[in-house]
N, C-alpha and C positions, 0 to 999 in steps of 0.2 A: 476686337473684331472690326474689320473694315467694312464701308456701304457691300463691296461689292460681294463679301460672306457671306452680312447680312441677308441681303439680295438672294445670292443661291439657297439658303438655308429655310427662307420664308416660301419659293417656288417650290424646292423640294418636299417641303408642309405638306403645300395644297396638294403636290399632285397625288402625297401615299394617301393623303386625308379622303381624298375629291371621290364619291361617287362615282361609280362607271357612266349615270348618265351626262356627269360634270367633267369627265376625262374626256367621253368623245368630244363634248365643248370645246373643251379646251385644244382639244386636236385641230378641228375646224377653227377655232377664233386663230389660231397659228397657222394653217394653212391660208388662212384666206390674207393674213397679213404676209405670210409669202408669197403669195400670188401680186400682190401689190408692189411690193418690194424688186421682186422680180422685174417685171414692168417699167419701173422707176428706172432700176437699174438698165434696161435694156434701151431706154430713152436716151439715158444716158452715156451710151455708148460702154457702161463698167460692165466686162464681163465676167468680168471676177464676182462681180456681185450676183447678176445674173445668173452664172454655174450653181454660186452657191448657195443662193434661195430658191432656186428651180432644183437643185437636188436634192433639197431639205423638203419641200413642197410632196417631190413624189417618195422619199423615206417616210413624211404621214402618212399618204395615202396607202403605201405595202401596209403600215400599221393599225390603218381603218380595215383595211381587206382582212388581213389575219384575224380582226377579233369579230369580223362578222360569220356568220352563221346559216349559211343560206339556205339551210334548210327549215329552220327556224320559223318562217313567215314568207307569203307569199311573194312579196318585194324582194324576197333576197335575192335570189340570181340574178334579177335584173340591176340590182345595187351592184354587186360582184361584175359584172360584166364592164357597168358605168366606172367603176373604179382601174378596171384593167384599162377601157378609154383611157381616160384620165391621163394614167401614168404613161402611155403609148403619145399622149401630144403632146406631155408633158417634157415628152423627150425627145420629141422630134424637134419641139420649140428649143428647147437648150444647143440641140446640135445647129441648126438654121438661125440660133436669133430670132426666131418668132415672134414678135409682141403679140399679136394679131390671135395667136395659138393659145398665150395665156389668158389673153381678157377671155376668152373662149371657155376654158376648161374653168376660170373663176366667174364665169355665169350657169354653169355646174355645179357649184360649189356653193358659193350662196344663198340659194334655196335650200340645199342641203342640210346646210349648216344652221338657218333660220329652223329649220322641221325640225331637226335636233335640239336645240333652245326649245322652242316648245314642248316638244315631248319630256322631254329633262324637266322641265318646269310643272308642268303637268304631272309624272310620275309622283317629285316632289310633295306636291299639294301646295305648293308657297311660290311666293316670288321672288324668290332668293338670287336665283341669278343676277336678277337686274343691279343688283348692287355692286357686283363684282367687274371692276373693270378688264376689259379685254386685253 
């Protein structure tokens, strides 16, 4: 078996093993390194890179949207709605080259993602996450 088997075989693990409050984690720790990526990429003039962390960016977020519940709790439509945002300048910035559109939409994101870390950790009882690198 090679590193890079290895590799898929160990993410694979986490992600059938991981908690639902440890999946949306890991959706946000991946989105928001898209977001960055993106950025990089778009400093850099690769739009190739750009497309494809800006498309991979709003393919999480459709996947945040689906598994939430809005009727669930009183947050949720307003979460639901932030998430159609989201994906609406997530796409605008792809077609315009935006940078300015993503740091935007990943100052959305980061708080979000922090609230979810907590809450996950919390649900938990432990402080397990902290261990797990992003």
């Amino acid at each position: 078996m090679n590193a890079s088997m290895i590799r898929n075989r160990y993410v694979g693990d986490s992600v059938t093993t991981a908690s639902p409050g440890r999946l949306v984690t890991m959706l946000y720790d991946r989105l928001e390194r898209d977001l960055v990526a993106a950025e990089a990429a778009l400093a850099a003039a690769d739009l190739e890179g750009a497309n494809n962390n800006l498309i991979h960016a709003q393919e999480i977020i459709w996947e945040l949207a689906a598994g939430l519940d809005p009727t669930k709790w009183s947050g949720g439509p307003a979460l639901a709605a932030l998430y159609q945002f989201m994906l609406a300048e997530l796409l605008d910035a792809n077609v315009r080259k935006d940078a300015d559109k993503v740091v935007s939409v990943r100052g959305l994101v980061e708080p979000l993602a922090d609230a979810w870390r907590q809450a996950a950790e919390l649900s938990s009882g432990t402080n397990a996450f902290a261990a797990i690198p992003a």
